[in-house]
C-alpha positions in Angstrom: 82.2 34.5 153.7 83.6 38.0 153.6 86.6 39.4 155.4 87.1 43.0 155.5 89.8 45.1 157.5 93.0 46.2 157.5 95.9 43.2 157.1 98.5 45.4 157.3 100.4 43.2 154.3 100.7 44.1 151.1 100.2 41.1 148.4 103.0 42.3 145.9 105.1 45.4 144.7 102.8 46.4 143.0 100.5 47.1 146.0 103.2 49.5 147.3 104.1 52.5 145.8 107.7 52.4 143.8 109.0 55.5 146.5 107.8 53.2 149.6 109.0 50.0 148.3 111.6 48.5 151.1 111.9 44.4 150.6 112.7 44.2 154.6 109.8 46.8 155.7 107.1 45.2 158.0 104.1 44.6 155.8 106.0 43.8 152.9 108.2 41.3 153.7 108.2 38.1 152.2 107.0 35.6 155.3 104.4 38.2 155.7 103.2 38.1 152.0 103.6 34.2 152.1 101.3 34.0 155.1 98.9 36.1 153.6 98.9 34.6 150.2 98.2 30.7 152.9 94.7 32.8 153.8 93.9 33.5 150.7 94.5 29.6 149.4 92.2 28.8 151.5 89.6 30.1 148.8 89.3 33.5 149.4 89.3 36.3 146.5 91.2 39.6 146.5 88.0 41.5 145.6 89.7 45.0 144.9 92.4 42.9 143.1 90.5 41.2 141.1 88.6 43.7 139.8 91.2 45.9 139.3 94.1 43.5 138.1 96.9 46.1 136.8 96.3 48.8 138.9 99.5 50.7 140.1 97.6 53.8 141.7 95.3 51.4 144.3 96.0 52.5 147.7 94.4 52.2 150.8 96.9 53.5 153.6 99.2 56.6 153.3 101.7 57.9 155.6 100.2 60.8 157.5 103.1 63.3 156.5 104.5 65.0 153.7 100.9 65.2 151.9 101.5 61.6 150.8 97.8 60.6 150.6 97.1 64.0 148.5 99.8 62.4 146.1 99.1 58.7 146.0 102.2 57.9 147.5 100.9 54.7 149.7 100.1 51.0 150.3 97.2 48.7 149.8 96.6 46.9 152.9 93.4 46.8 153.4 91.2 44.3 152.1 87.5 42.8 151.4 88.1 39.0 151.0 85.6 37.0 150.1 85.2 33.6 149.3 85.2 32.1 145.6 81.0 31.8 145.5 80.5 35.5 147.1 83.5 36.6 144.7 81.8 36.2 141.5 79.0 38.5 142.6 81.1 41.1 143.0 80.5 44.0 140.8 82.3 47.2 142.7 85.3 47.4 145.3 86.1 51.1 144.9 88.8 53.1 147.7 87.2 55.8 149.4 90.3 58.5 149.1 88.8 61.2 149.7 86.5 59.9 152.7 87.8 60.4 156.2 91.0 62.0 158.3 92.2 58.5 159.1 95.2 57.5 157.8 93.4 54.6 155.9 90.8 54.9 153.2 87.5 52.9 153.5 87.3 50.5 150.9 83.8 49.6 150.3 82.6 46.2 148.0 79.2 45.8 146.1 78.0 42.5 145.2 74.5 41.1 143.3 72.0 40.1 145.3 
């Protein structure tokens, strides 16, 4: 199984940049991060996350003013899930920054055939 799209939930701080963090924002508030994280429990994989653990810079949304995508300054909410037997093939789950005039960024996933 794979789930891709925008969640519009960030998993942690750390998917947030430190200049958008807000505790009671909507899409980073905890009830929203605990339902989230209930999905994923379910056996599905953070693809991007996972292979890119520590990441501070992975973004996939960034508000459309103030040239905040051309600086970084964003979120990461959207995902490709996958469950744990698709996971393990995975070999790339790059963000498409550059790609597009939408808000987002297409985040695109490889996995071994």
């Amino acid at each position: 199984l794979v789930l891709c799209g925008d969640v519009n939930v960030t998993r942690t701080d750390l998917d947030v940049h430190p200049k958008e963090r807000q505790p009671d924002a909507i899409g980073q508030r905890p009830d929203e991060r605990s339902l989230l994280e209930r999905v994923l429990g379910r056996g599905l994989a953070d693809v991007g996350r996972a292979l890119d653990p520590e990441n501070p810079s992975l973004f996939t949304w960034w508000p459309p003013w103030r040239q905040m995508r051309q600086r970084n300054i964003g979120w990461r909410i959207d995902y490709v899930l996958a469950s744990a037997d698709v996971a393990t093939g995975a070999r790339a789950c790059r963000v498409q920054a550059d790609y597009g005039t939408s808000d987002h960024a297409p985040v695109v996933a490889t996995f071994a055939s």
